[in-house]
N, C-alpha and C positions, 0 to 999 in steps of 0.2 A: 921328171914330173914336178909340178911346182901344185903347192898347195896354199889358199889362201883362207884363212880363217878369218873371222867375226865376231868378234867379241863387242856385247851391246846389252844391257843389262836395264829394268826397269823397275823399278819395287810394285807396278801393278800384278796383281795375280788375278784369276778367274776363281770362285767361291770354291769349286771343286779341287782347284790345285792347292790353296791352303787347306783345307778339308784333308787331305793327303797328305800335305807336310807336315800337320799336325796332329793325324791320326786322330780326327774329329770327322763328327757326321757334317753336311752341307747343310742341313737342319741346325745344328750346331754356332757354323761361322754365322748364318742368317740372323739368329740370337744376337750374338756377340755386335754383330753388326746395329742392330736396332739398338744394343747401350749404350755404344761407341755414337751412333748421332747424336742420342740425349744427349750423353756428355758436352758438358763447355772445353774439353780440351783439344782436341780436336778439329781441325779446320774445313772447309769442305772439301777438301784434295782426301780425304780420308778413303770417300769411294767414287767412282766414275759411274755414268751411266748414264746408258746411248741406246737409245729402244730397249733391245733384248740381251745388250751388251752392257754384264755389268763385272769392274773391274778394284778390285780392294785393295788399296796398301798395304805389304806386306810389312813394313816399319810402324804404322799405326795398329796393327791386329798383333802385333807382337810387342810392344808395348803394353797395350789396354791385355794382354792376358798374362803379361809379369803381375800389372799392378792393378789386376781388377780389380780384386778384393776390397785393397787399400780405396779407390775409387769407387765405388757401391758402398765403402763405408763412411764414406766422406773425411778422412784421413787426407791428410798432407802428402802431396809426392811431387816429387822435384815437375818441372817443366819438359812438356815434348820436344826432345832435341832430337831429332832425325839423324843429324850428322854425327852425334856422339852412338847412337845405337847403332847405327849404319857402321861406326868404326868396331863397334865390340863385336859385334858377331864379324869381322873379319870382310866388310864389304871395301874396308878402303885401305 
């Protein structure tokens, strides 16, 4: 028997699967989300959304909830580099 696997990975998430990864209500990411647009840091790759299809970064929501604080306070914090958080939590 021959087994073929798939490996394919996207940093999009659905509101409810971060919601769960992060042990937060959908109410919750929904917040997050509205600070995360104000924000100037952030591009518009931050969220997708396609009628009723709506799809979040899992590298920008994990960012913006290290360094909210810092961000809401207007404090200084390095630059969103995807590729270097993508390396720390172990995606590359």
């Amino acid at each position: 028997m021959r087994v073929i696997t798939e490996v394919r990975g996207t940093p999009y998430m659905p509101r409810a699967v971060l919601a769960q990864q992060f042990g937060i209500s959908k109410r919750t990411v929904d917040e997050r989300m509205k600070e995360i647009k104000k924000s100037d840091r952030y591009d518009e790759h931050a969220c997708i959304k396609d009628g009723g299809i709506v799809l979040i970064n899992y590298l920008v929501f994990l960012d913006y909830i290290e360094k909210r604080e810092r961000i809401r306070n207007g404090i200084k914090v390095e630059d969103y580099d995807p590729q270097k958080l993508a390396k720390a939590i172990g995606w590359y």
